[in-house]
N, C-alpha and C positions, 0 to 999 in steps of 0.2 A: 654509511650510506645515507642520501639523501634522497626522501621520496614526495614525489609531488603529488598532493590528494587533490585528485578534481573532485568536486563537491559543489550541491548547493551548500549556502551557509547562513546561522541566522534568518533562516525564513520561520515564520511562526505555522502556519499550515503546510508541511510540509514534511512527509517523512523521513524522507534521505538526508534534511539539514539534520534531522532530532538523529539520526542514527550515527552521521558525521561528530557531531557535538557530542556522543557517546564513545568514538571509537578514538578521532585523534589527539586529545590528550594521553591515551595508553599508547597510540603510537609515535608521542613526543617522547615519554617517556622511555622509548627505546630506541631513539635517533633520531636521526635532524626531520622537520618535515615542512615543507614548502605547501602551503594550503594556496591553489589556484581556484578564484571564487567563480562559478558558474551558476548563470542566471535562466530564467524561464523563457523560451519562445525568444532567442535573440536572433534574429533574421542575418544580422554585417558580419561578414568574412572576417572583417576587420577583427572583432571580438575573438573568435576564434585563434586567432593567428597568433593575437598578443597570449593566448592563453598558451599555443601552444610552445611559444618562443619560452615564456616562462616553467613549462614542463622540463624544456630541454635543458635547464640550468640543473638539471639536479641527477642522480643518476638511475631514478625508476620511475613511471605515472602508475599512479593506481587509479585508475576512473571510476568514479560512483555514474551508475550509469541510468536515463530516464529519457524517454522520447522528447520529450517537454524540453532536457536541457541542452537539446541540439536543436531546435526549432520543429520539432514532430516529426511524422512519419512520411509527409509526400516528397518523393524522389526532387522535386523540383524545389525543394525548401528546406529539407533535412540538410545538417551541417558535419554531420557522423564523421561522415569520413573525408570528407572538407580538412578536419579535426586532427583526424587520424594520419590522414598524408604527413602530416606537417613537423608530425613526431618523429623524433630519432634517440631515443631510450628505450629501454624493452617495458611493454604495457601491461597491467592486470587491467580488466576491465570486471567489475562486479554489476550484475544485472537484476536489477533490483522489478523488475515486470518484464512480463513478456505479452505481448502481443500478436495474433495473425492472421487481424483484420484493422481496417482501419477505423476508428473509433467516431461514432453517429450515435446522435442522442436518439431514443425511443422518440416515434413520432408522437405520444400524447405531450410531452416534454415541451414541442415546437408551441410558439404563441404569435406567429406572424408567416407571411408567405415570402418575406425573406429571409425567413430560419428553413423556410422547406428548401432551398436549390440547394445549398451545402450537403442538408440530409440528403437528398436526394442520390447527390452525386458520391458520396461514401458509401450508400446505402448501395447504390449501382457498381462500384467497386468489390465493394464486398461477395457480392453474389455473381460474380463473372469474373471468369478465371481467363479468358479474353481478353480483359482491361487491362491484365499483368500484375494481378492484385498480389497471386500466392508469388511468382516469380520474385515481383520487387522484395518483398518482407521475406524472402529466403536469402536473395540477394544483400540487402542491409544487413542483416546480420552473422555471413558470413562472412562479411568483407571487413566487419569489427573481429571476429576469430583470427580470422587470419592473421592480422596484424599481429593482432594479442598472443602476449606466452604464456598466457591463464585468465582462465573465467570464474569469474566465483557469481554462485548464485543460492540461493537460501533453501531451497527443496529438490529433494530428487526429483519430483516432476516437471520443474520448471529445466531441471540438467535434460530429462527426457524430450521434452518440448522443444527444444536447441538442438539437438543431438537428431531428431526429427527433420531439423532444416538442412541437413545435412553434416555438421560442425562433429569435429573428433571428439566423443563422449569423454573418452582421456584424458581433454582437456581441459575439463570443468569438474570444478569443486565444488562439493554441497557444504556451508557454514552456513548454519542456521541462527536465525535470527537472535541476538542476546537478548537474555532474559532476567531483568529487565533491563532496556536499552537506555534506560535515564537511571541516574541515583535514586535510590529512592528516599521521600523527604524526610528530615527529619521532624520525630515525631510527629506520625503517622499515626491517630487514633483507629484503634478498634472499631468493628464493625456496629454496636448499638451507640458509640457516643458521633459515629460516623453519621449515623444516621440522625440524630437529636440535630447535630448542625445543620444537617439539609433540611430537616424541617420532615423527615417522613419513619418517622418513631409510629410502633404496631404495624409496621407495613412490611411483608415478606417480598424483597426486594431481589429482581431478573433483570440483568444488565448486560447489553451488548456494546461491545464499545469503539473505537476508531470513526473515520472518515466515513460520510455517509457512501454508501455505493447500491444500485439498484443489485447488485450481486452478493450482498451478506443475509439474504434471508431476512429478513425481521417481518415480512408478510406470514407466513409461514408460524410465528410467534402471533401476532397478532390476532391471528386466524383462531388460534385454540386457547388465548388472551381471556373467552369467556365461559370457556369450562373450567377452568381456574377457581379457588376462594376469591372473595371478594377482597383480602386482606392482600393481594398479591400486584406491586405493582412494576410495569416491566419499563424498563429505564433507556433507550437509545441512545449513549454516550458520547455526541460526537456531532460534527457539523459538517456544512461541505468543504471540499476543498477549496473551490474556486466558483467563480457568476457561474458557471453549465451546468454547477449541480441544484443552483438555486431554486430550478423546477421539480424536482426530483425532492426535496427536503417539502415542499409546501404540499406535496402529494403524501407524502410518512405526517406531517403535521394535519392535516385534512383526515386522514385513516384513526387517526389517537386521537380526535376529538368527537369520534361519530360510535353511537352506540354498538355491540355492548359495552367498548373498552374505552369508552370516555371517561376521564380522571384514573385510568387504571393504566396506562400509557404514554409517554410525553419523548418528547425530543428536545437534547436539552441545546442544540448547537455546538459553534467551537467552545471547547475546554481547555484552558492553561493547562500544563502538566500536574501540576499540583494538586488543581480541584478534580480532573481527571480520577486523581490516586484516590482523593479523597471518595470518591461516588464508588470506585470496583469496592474498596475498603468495606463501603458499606453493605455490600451486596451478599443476597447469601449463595447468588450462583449465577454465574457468566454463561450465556449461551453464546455458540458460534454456530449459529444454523445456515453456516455457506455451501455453496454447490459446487461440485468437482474442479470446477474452472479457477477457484479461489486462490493462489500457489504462495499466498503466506499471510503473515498475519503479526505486526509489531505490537498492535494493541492487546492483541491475544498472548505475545509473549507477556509482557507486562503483565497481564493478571495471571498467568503462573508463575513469573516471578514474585507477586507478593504472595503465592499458595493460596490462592480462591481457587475452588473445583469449579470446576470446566464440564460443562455439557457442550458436545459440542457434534458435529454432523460428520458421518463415519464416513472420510472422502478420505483419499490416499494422502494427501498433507498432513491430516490429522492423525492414519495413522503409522506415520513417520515421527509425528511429537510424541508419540506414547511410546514406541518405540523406543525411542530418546528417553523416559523416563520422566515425561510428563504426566501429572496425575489430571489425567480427562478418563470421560465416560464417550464413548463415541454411540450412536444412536442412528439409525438410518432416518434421515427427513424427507418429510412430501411437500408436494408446493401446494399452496394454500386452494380450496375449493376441490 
């Protein structure tokens, strides 16, 4: 059999390329596989079509699937099922997010009064069910089911959150995230010589790690950053994804340089995989202080893949991982103040 993986590929920010770059070499190694590269916000038909002409040379698509790689969520720019027509092979489609609204930065975020009309008008979507907000995003994603002879998606919750938009829960499969979803490097120092290289030896060292997101909590860490020893420093592993979080990253840099948690806090940006491994190594404890909405977590696999304990916020994702036989502590979290 020959299967064609839609996929980002080689993108460096990016977690679908890193989990592709993870999965299809084990899936070379068990038959043929026609990798079909799919890029960010592509608007032409055209693109599509060539993809999908190349799908149909093989005898299954498995699509990696993300808003971003079919041009987003609005009805009048989305390419989903543009995509999906065009197929004539039986489809997996794995959903790697779920969304069921349409995505508006926080108004502190905005720095111009034409960043406000976009907000504005997602923000007015959002909150009127008039605009056709819940219909459409019921609609999109039941019209990729339909097609598809299976969904894979990484947590029960997110199977519950489909299966909510109406879509046959029978039809989705929960495979959770591998752990870890990159090799891990060789020679990989221990945690005190881990720490000698970065320069932060005598420091009791609290590490959150991934893509920045106003949704991982780390206010909430920060918050109680100064009941702590002074010997404790908490480490933010991770940069934006993309220019939209740029606002969002100088507001966490702005919070870590302001008392009491100044020099006891830092953001470090994007990290190569490598120096990534290097930082959790050092760490004597990863927090995941995310809120219910959170439906997985690659960076979090990762540091139980290399066996760091895990605090992490008792939300039904997490405990699903423990479940699984994940060594976490789950803990109920407050939001900061």
């Amino acid at each position: 059999m020959k299967v064609a993986f839609c996929t980002s590929w080689e993108r460096e920010r990016d977690g679908i390329a890193g989990f592709a770059a993870a999965v299809v070499p084990r899936l070379r190694s068990a038959g043929e596989v026609e990798l079909v590269r799919l890029e960010l916000n592509r608007p032409e038909r055209e693109f599509y079509r060539r993809a999908a002409e190349r799908a149909n040379r093989c005898d299954l698509c498995h699509l990696q699937h993300n808003y971003v790689l079919f041009n987003g969520l609005f009805p009048w720019r989305e390419r989903l099922r543009f995509f999906l027509r065009r197929l004539e092979v039986p489809v997996v489609i794995t959903f790697h997010e779920f969304r069921d609204r349409y995505p508006a930065a926080p108004l502190p975020a905005l720095r111009s009064v034409r960043g406000l009309l976009p907000w504005l008008k997602r923000a007015a979507l959002n909150r009127s069910s008039l605009l056709g907000m819940t219909a459409w995003l019921g609609a999109y994603h039941r019209a990729a089911a339909s097609r598809a002879a299976r969904l894979h998606v990484h947590t029960s919750l997110h199977r519950r959150l489909l299966a909510g938009m109406g879509i046959d829960e029978e039809k989705i499969a929960v495979f959770p995230l591998p752990a870890p979803p990159h090799p891990i490097p060789a020679g990989l120092p221990g945690r005190e010589e881990a720490r000698r290289r970065l320069g932060w030896e005598g420091r009791r060292v609290l590490l959150t790690p991934g893509f920045l997101s106003r949704r991982r909590g780390y206010e909430t860490v920060l918050s109680a950053l100064g009941d702590l020893p002074p010997d404790v420093l908490y480490v933010i592993a991770g940069g934006e994804m993309d220019r939209v979080g740029a606002p969002y990253r100088a507001e966490l840099e702005g919070a870590c340089s302001r008392a009491p948690v100044r020099g006891r806090a830092l953001v470090t940006g994007f990290l190569p995989f490598e120096r990534l491994a290097l930082m959790i190594s050092a760490a004597d404890l990863i927090l995941a202080p995310f809120p219910p909405q959170v439906q997985g977590s690659a960076s979090l696999a990762l540091c139980l893949g290399l066996g760091k304990a895990v605090l992490a916020s008792e939300t039904e994702t997490h405990r699903e991982l423990r479940e699984l036989g994940a060594g976490m502590i789950l803990a109920p979290v407050f939001p900061p103040g």
